[in-house]
C-alpha positions as CSV (number, residue, x, y, z in Angstrom):
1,X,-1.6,36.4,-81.6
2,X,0.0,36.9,-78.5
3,X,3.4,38.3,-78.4
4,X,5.3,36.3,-75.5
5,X,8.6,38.6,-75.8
6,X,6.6,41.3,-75.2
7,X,5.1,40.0,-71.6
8,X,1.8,41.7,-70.1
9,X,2.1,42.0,-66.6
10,X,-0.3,41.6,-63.5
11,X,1.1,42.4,-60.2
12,X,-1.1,40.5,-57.9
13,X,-1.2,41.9,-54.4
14,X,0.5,45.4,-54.6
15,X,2.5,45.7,-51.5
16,X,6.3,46.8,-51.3
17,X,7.4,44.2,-53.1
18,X,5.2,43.9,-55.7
19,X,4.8,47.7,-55.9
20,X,8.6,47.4,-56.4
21,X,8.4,45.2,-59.3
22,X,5.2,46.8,-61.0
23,X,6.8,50.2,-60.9
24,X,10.3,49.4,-62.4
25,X,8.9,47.3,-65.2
26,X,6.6,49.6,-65.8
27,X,9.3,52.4,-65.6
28,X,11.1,50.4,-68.4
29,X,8.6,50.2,-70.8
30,X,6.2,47.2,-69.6
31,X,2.7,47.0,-70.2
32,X,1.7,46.2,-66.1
33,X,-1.5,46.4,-64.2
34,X,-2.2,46.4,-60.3
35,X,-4.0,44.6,-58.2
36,X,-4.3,45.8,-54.8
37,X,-5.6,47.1,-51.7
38,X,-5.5,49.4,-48.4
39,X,-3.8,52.8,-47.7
40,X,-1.0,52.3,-49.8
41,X,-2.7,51.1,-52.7
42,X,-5.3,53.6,-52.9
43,X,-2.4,56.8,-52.5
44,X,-0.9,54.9,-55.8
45,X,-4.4,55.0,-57.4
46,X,-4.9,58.7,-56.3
47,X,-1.0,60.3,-56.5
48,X,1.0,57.8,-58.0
49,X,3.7,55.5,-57.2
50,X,7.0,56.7,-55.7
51,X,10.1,54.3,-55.2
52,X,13.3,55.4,-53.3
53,X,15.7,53.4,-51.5
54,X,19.2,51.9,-52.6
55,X,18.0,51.6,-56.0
56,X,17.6,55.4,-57.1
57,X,14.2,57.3,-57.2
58,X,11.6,56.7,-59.4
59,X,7.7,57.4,-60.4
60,X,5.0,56.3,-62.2
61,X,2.3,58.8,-62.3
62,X,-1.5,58.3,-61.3
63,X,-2.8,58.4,-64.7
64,X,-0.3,55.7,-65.5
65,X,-1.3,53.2,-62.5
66,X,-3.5,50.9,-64.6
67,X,-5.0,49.4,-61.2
68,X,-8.1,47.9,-59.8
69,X,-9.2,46.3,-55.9
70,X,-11.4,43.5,-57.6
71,X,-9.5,41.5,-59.9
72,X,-13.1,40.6,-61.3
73,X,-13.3,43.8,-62.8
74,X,-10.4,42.9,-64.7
75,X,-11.2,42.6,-68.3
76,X,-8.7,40.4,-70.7
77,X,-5.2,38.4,-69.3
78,X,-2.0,38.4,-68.4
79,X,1.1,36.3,-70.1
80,X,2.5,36.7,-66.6
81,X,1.6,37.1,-63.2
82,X,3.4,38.0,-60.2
83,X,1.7,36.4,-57.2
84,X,2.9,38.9,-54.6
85,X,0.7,38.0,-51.6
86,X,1.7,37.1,-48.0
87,X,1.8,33.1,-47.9
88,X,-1.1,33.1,-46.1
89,X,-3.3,34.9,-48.9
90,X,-1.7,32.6,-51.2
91,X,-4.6,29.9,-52.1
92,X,-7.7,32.4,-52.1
93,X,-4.9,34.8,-54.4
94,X,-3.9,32.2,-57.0
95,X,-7.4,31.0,-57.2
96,X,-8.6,34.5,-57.7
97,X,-5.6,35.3,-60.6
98,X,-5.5,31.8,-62.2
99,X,-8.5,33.0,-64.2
100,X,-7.1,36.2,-65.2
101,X,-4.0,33.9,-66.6
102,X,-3.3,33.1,-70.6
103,X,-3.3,29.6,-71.3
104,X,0.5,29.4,-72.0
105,X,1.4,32.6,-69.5
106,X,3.3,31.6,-66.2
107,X,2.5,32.7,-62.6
108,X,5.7,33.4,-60.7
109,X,5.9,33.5,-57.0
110,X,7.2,36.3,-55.7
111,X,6.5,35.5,-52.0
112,X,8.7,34.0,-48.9
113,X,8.2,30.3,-47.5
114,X,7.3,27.0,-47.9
115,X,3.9,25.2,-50.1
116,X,3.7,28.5,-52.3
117,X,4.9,26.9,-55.0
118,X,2.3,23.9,-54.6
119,X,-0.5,25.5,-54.1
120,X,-0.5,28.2,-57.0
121,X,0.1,25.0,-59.2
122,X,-2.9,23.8,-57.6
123,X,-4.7,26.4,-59.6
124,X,-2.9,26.9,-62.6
125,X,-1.0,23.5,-63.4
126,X,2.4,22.5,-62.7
127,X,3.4,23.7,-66.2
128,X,2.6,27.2,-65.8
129,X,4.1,28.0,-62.2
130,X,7.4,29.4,-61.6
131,X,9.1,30.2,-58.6
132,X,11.3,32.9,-57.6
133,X,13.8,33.3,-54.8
134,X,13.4,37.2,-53.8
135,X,16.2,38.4,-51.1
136,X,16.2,42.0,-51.2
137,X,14.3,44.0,-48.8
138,X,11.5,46.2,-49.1
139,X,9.0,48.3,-47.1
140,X,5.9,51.3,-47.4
141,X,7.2,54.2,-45.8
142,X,4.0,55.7,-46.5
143,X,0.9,54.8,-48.2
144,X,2.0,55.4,-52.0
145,X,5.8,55.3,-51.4
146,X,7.9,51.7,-51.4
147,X,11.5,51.7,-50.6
148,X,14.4,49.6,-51.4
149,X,16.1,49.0,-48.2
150,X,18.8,45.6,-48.6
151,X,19.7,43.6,-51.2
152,X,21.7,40.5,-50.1
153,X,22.0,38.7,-53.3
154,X,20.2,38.8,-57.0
155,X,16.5,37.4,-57.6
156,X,16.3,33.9,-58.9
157,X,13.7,32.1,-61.4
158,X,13.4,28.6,-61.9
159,X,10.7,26.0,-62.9
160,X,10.3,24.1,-59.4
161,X,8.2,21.1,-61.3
162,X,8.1,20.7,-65.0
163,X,9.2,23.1,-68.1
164,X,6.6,26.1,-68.5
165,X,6.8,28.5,-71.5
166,X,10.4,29.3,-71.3
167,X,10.5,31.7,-74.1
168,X,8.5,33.8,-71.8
169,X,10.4,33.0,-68.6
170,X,13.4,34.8,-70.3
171,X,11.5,37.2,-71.8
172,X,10.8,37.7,-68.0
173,X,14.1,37.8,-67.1
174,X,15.5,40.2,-69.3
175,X,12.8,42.5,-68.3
176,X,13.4,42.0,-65.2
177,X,17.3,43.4,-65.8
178,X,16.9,46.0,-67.7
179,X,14.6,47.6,-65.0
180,X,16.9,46.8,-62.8
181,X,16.4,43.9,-60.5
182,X,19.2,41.8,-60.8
183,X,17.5,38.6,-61.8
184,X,19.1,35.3,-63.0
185,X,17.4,31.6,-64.8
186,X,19.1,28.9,-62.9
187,X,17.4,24.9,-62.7
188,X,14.7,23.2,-61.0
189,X,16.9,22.1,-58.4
190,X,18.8,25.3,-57.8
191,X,15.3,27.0,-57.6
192,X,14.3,24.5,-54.6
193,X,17.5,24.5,-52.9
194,X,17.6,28.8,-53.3
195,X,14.1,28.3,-51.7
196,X,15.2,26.6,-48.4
197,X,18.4,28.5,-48.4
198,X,15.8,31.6,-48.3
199,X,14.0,29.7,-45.6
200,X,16.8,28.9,-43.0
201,X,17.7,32.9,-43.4
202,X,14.3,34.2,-42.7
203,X,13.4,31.2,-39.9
204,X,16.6,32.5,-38.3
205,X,16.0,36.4,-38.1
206,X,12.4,37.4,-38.9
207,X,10.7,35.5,-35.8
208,X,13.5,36.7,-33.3
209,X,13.8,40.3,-34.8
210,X,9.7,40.4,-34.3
211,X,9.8,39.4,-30.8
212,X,12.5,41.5,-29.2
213,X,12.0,44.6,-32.1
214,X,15.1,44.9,-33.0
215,X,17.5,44.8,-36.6
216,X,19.3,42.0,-37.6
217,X,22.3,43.5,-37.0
218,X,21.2,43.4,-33.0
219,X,20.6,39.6,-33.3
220,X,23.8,38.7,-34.4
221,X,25.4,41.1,-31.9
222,X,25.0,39.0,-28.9
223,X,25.8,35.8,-28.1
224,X,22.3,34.9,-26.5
225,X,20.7,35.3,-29.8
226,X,22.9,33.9,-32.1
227,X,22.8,30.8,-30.3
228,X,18.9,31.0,-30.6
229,X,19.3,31.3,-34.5
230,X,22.4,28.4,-34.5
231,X,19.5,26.1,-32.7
232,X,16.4,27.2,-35.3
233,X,19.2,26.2,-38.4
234,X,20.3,23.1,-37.1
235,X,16.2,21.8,-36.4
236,X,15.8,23.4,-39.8
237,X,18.6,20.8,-41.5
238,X,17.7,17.6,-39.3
239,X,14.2,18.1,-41.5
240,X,16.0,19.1,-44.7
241,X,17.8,15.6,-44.3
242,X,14.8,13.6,-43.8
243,X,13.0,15.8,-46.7
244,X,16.2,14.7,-49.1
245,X,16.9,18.2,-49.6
246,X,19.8,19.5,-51.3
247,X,21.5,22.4,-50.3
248,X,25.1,23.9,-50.9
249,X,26.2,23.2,-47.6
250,X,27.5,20.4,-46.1
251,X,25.9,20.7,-42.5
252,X,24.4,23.2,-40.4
253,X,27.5,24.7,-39.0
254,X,28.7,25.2,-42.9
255,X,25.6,27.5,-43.5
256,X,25.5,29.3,-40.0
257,X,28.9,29.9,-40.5
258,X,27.9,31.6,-44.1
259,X,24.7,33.2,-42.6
260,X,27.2,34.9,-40.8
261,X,29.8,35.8,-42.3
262,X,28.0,36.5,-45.6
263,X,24.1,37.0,-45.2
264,X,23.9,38.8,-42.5
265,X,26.3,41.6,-42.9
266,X,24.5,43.3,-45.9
267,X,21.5,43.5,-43.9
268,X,22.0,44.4,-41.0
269,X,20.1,47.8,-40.2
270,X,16.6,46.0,-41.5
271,X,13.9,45.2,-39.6
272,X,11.8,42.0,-40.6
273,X,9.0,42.3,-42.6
274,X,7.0,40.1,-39.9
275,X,8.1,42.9,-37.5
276,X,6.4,45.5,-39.8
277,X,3.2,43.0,-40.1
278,X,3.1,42.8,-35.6
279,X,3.1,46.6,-35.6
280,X,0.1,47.1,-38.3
281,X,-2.2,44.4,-36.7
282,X,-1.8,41.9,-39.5
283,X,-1.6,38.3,-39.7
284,X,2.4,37.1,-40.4
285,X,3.9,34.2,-42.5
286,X,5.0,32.3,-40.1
287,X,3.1,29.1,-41.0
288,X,4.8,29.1,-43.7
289,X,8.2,29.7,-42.3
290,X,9.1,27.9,-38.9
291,X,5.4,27.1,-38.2
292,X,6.3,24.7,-41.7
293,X,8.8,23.5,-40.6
294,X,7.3,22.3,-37.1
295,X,4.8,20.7,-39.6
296,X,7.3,18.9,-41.0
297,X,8.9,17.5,-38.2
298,X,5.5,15.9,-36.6
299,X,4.9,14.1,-40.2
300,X,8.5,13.3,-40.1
301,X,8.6,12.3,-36.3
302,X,11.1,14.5,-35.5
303,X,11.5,17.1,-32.9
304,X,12.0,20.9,-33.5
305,X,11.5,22.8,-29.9
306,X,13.4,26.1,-31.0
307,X,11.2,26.3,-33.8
308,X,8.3,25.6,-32.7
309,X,8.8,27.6,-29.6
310,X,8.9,30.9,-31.7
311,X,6.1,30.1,-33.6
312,X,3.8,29.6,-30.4
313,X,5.0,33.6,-29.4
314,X,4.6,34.8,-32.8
315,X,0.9,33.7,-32.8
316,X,0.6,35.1,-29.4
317,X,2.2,38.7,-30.0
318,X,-0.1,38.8,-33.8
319,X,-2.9,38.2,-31.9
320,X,-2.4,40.7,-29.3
321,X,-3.0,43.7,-32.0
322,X,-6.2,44.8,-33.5
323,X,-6.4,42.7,-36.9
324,X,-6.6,45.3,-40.2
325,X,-7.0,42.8,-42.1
């Protein structure tokens, strides 16, 4: 019989984040394996998994790193599994994992933009997808160590469409606190609205920050940029509005004024991840950030220039690199 208050992990796609997550539930106790790839993932394999950063040091030994790079070598499955993937990995990854994925287990998404949610419950039904809004900050210093850089506010859980186990989300949840990742259960509408809340922040910095090369804290330094990041926000609500999305906000002034004044400061000194992508020759998510949201607007016959003006140099500058991928 299958013990849900006693989850078995799979971290699925074993990158900073989900290295992050794998090693401090493992840390605590939980039964995790890794799936994963690349440099990084095969100096875990070899000499362990190191963590540092703003959450204190930690390791899991090589002998302890229960991982594999085929997820079809995996025998048995998983009560839960973190889909840690880049957006755009996110169809062939779910499809890949929903098979390794107990009939009343959950897949969470622990991954940034827009459709995520849709498309893993494509694969493994509306009832067993959860989705998570993760907004600290993470990074491989070097292949086998992950560190913490920013942490802007706690990670959040929800069931986006319909009620999945939820014995096992808290089980999940409580895990997810005592390894210390502040993590919190909060509604299906609080999950969604977290979610575009989580989009606006990254639309705003991570194309901008990619481009010029520089922190956040650069962006909102001058008065060029912020105006460029005021523009992407307010193209981001006028879809929001036709979407009949709800956010704590009232307008887009109310949040830029909160982006300021409260999301920005924490993380200043970080450099976006899609930055960190443009530098290694990868593919970045920005589909599924302001790319999605120029989608929206032609099905919505609406009209978002900032935003679709960054996505057009973001596909030119990832395209000027030698792919790794």
């Amino acid at each position: 019989m299958i013990d849900f208050a006693k989850p078995k992990y799979l971290v699925f796609g074993t990158g900073a984040l989900g290295s992050v997550f794998g090693g401090l539930l493992q840390e605590n106790g939980c039964d995790v394996t890794y799936v994963g790839r690349g440099e990084h993932f095969k100096a875990v394999s070899e000499k362990g998994l190191e963590i540092i950063g703003i959450w204190g040091e930690h390791y899991i030994s090589a002998s302890q790193v229960k991982g594999l790079s085929d997820s079809t070598n995996i025998s048995g499955k998983f009560s839960v599994i973190l889909l840690c993937v880049k957006s755009m990995h996110t169809d062939t990854a779910a499809s890949q994992a929903a098979k390794l994925l107990e009939e009343n287990g959950i897949m969470v998404s622990i991954q940034n933009g827009l459709d995520n949610w849709e498309t893993i419950a494509n694969h493994v039904g509306e009832n067993r997808t959860v989705g998570a809004r993760v907004i600290f900050g993470a990074e491989i210093t070097e292949p086998g160590v992950a560190k913490v850089t920013v942490i802007a506010d706690k990670v959040l859980l929800g069931e986006p469409f319909v009620p999945v186990n939820r014995s096992l989300l808290e089980a999940v949840n409580e895990d997810l606190n005592r390894a210390g990742i502040p993590t919190g259960l909060v509604s299906s509408e609080d999950i969604r609205s977290a979610l575009w809340v989580k989009v606006l922040y990254n639309s705003a910095l991570n194309p901008l920050s990619a481009i010029l090369e520089v922190t956040y804290g650069e962006l909102g330094q001058r008065q060029e940029t912020r105006e460029v990041m005021r523009k992407v926000i307010k193209e981001i609500f006028q879809v929001m509005v036709k979407k009949e999305v709800r956010v704590p906000f009232k307008d887009s002034d109310d949040y830029y004024n909160f982006f300021m004044e409260k999301q920005l400061p924490p993380t200043v000194n970080h450099h976006s991840s899609m930055l960190q992508d443009i530098t290694r020759g990868r593919q970045t998510e920005i589909d599924a950030l302001n790319g999605a949201i120029s989608q929206y607007a032609i099905e919505l016959s609406t009209e978002t220039p900032y935003n679709d003006f960054l996505t057009a140099l973001i596909r030119f500058k990832q395209i000027r690199r030698p792919s790794n991928s």
